[in-house]
ZAPA-817384 format. One line per 2 residues: number of its first residue (from 1); their letters; for each residue x, y, z of N, C-alpha, C. Coordinates in steps of 0.1 Angstrom, whole numbers. Layout:
# residues N
NUM = a = X,Y,Z,X,Y,Z,X,Y,Z; ... .
***
This chain:
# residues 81
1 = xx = 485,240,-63,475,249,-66,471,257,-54; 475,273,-55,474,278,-42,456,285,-45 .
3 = xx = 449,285,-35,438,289,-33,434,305,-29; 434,315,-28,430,326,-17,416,320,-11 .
5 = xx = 422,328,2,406,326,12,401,337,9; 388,329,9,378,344,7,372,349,19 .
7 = xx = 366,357,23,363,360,37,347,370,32; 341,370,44,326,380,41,326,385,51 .
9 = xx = 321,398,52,324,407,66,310,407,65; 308,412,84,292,409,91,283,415,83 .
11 = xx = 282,428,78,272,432,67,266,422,53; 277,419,51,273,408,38,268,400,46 .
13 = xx = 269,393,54,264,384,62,251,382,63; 245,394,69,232,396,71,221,402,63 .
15 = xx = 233,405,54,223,408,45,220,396,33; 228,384,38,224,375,27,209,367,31 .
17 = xx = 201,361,23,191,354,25,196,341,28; 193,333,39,191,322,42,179,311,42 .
19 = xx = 184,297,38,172,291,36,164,288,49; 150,282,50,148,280,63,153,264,71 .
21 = xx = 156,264,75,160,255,86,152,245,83; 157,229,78,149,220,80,148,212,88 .
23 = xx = 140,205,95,137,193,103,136,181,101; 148,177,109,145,159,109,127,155,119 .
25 = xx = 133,159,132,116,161,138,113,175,140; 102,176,135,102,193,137,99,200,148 .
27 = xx = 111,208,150,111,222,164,122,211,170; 128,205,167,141,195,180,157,190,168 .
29 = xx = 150,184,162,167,177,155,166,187,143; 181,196,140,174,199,123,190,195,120 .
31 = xx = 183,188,106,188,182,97,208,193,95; 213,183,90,225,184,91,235,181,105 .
33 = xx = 246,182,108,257,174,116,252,175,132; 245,166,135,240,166,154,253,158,161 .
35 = xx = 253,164,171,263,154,182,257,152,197; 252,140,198,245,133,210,256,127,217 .
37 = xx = 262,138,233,276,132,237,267,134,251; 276,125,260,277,124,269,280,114,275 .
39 = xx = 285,112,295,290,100,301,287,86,293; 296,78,292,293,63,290,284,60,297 .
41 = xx = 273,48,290,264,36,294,252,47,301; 249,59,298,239,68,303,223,66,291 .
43 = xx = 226,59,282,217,56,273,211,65,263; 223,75,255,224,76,243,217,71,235 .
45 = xx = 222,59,232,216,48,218,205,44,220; 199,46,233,188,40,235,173,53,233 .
47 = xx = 181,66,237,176,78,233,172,80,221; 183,72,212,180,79,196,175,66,189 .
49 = xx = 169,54,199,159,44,194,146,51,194; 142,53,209,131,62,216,130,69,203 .
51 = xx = 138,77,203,134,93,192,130,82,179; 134,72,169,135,72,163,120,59,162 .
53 = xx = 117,52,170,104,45,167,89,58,172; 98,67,182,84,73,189,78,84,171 .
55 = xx = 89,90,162,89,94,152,80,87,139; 87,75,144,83,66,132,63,63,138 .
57 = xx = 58,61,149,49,63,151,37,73,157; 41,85,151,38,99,155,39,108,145 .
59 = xx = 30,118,143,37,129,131,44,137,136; 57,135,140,66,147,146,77,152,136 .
61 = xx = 79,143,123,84,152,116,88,137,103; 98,139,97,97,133,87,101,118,92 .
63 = xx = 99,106,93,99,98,103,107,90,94; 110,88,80,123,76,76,132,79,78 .
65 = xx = 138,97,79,148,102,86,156,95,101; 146,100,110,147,93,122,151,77,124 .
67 = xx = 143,69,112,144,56,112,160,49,108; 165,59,99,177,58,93,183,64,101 .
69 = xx = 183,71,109,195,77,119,195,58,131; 184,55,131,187,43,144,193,33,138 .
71 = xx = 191,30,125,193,19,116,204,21,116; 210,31,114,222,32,109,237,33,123 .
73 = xx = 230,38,135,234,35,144,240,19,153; 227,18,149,226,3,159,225,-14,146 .
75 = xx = 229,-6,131,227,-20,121,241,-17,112; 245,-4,113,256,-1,108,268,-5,114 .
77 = xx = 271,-9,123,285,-13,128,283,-22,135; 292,-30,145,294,-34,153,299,-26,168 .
79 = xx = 292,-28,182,300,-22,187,307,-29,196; 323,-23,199,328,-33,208,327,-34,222 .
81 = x = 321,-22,228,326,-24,239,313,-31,245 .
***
């Protein structure tokens, strides 16, 4: 089953209405695909604990969000190294 690509040139673009941008914490994470990279053992995971208890005890934005990003981080897998 062949497909065509559809394509939209810059005028449609801008002229379309977009929704507003949601927040995991609001004005910092927004919701949808984030990538927290850098050097090994620099403390990442420990970053997105911080973010995710200082959330859970703060009004910075929707805080089971946050809670579920650490949970799922640090209860979801095992890590090996």
């Amino acid at each position: 089953m062949k497909r065509k690509l559809v394509t939209v040139d810059a005028e449609t673009l801008l002229a379309t209405p977009m929704s507003k941008t949601m927040f995991i914490v609001d004005g910092l994470i927004p919701q949808g695909v984030n990538v927290l990279s850098g050097a090994a053992k620099i403390g990442k995971s420990w970053l997105m604990l911080w973010l995710a208890s200082v959330s859970r005890t703060t009004r910075l934005g929707n805080p089971d969000h946050a809670l579920r990003c650490a949970v799922s981080l640090f209860g979801g897998y095992t890590k090996t190294n």
